[in-house]
N, C-alpha and C positions, 0 to 999 in steps of 0.2 A: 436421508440417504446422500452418499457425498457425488456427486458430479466428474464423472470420468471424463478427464480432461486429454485432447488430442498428444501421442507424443512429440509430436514436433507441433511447434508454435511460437508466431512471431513474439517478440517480449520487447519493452521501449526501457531505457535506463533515465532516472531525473537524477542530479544531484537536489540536495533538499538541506537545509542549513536548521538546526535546533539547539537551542544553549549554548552559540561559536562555538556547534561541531558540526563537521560536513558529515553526511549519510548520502548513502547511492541507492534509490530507490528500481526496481527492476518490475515491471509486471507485464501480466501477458491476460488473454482475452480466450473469454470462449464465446462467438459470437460479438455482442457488441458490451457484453459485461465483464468488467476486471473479476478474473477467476483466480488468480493466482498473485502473490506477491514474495519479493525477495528483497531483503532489508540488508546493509552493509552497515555498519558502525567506524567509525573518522579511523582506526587504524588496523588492519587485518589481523588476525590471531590475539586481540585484547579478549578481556571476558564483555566490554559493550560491543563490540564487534561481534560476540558467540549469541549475548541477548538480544539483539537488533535483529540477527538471524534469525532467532528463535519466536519472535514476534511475528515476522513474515512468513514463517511454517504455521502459528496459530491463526492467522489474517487468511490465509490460505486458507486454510480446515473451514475456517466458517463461512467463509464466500462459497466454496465449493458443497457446502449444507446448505445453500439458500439464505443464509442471512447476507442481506443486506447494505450494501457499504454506509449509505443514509441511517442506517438503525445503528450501525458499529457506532459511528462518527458521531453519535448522539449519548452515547452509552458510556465515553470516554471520559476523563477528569478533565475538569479547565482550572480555569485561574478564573479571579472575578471578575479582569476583561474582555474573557472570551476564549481568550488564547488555550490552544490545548498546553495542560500540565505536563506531558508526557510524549518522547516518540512517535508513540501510538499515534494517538491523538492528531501529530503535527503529519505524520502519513496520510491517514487517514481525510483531513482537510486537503490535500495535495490532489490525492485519486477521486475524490468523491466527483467532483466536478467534470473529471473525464470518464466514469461510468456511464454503460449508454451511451456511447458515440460511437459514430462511424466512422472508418480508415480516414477520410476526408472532411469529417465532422472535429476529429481529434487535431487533423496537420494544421487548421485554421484554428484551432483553439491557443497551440503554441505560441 
């Protein structure tokens, strides 16, 4: 069942860098869990700008069903040093570690 999220709700923006391209990472919380995500691609109205998007609506869906950001982030492609293969992946290593934190648990993490 998906998780009915507040309509208004605070949301923090990263920039986030993957294959010298910038992306604009946006998410927002329900409690102390990232529920929601929004993905920008390095230049607005490209089609990786439309699929970055489109990542952060499915990142969304599944947080919002109970999965996991730890089980996502595990579930991704890498490379054989670790590194995420994909977006995804490089998202996902980004939020993982600010899941579960508190408003002032998150400021001091920055």
């Amino acid at each position: 069942m998906r998780e009915r999220l507040p309509n208004r709700r605070e949301s923090r923006t990263l920039g986030l860098w993957h294959q010298r391209e910038r992306y604009h990472v946006s998410y927002s919380r329900n409690g102390t869990r990232i529920a929601e995500v929004f993905l920008h691609g390095p230049k607005a109205g490209s089609a990786l700008d439309a699929i970055a998007f489109d990542i952060g609506v499915a990142l969304s869906l599944a947080l919002q069903s109970g999965t996991d950001i730890c089980d996502l982030r595990k579930s991704v492609s890498r490379l054989e040093d670790g590194q995420p293969a994909s977006i995804v992946g490089a998202v996902l290593d980004r939020l993982a570690p600010l899941d579960n934190l508190t408003p002032l648990e998150e400021l001091a993490h920055d």
